[in-house]
C-alpha positions as CSV (number, residue, x, y, z in Angstrom):
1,X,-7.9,10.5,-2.4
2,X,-8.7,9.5,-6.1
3,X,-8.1,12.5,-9.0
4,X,-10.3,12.6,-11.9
5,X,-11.9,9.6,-13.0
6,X,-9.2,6.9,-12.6
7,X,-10.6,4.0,-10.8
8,X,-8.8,1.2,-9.1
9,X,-10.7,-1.4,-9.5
10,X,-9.3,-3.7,-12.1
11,X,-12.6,-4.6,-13.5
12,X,-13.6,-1.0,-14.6
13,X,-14.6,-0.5,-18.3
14,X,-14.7,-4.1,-18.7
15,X,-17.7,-5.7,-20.1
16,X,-18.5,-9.2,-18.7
17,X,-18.1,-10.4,-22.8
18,X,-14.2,-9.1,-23.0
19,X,-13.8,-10.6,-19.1
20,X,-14.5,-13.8,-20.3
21,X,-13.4,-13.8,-24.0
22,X,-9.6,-12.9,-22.6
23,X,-10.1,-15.6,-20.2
24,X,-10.4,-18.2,-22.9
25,X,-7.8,-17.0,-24.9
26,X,-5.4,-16.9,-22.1
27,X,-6.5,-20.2,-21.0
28,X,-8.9,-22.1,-23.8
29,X,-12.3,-23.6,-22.3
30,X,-10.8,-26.9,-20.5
31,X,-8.6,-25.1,-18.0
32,X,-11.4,-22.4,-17.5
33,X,-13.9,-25.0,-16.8
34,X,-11.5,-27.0,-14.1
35,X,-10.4,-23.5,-12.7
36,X,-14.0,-22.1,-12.3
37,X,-16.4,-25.3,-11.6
38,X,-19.4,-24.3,-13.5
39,X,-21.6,-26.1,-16.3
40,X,-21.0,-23.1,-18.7
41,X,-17.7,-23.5,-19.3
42,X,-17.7,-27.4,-18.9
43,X,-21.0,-28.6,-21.3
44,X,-20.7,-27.7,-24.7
45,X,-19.0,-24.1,-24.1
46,X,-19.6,-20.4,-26.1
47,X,-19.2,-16.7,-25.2
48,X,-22.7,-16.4,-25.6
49,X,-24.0,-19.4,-24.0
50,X,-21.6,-18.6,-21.0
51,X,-23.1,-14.8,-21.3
52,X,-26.5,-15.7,-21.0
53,X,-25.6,-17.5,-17.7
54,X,-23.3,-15.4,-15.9
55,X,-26.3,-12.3,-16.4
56,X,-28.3,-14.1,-14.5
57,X,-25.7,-15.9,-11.7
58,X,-24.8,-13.6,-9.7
59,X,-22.4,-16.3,-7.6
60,X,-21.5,-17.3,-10.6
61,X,-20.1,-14.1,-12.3
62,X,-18.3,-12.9,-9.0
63,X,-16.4,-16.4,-9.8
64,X,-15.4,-15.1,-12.8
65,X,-14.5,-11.6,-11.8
66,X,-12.7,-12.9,-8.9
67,X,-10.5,-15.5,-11.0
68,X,-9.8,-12.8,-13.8
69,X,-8.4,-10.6,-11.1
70,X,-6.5,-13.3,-9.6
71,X,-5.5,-14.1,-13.1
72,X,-4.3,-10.3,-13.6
73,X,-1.7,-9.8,-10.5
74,X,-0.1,-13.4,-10.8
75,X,0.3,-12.5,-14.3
76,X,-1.7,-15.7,-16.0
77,X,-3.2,-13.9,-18.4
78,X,-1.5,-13.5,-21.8
C-alpha cells in the first residue's frame, strides 16, 4: 500500500513538453526520429510542432511515454 502522495509511475509530474524536450537532449532529433517512427520527429522537427501532434495522437504519445520509460531504467537518458 502507497503512503502519501508518492506515485510510482515514472511519468508523474511530467508534462508531455519536458518528456520530449529531455528526449531530444539526451538523444538529438535523428536518433529520436529512427527510435520512434513518426513524421514529427523525422520532417522538419520542433518541440512545438511535435506538441501539437502528440495532443492529438493518442498512439502516438504512448510511443513516446513508452520509449522515455524504457529510456529511464536502461539508463539512456543523460
Amino acid at each position: 500500500m502507497e503512503t502519501g502522495n508518492t506515485s510510482k509511475d515514472p511519468l508523474h509530474g511530467l508534462t508531455l513538453e519536458k518528456i520530449i524536450t529531455h528526449l531530444v537532449e539526451s538523444f538529438g532529433w535523428e536518433e529520436l526520429g529512427y527510435q520512434i517512427r513518426i513524421n514529427c520527429f523525422i520532417s522538419d522537427p520542433s518541440i512545438q510542432s511535435s506538441l501539437k501532434f502528440l495532443r492529438k495522437t493518442p498512439w502516438a504519445r504512448t510511443k513516446v511515454e513508452d520509449f522515455y520509460k524504457y529510456a529511464l531504467r536502461t539508463g539512456k537518458l543523460k
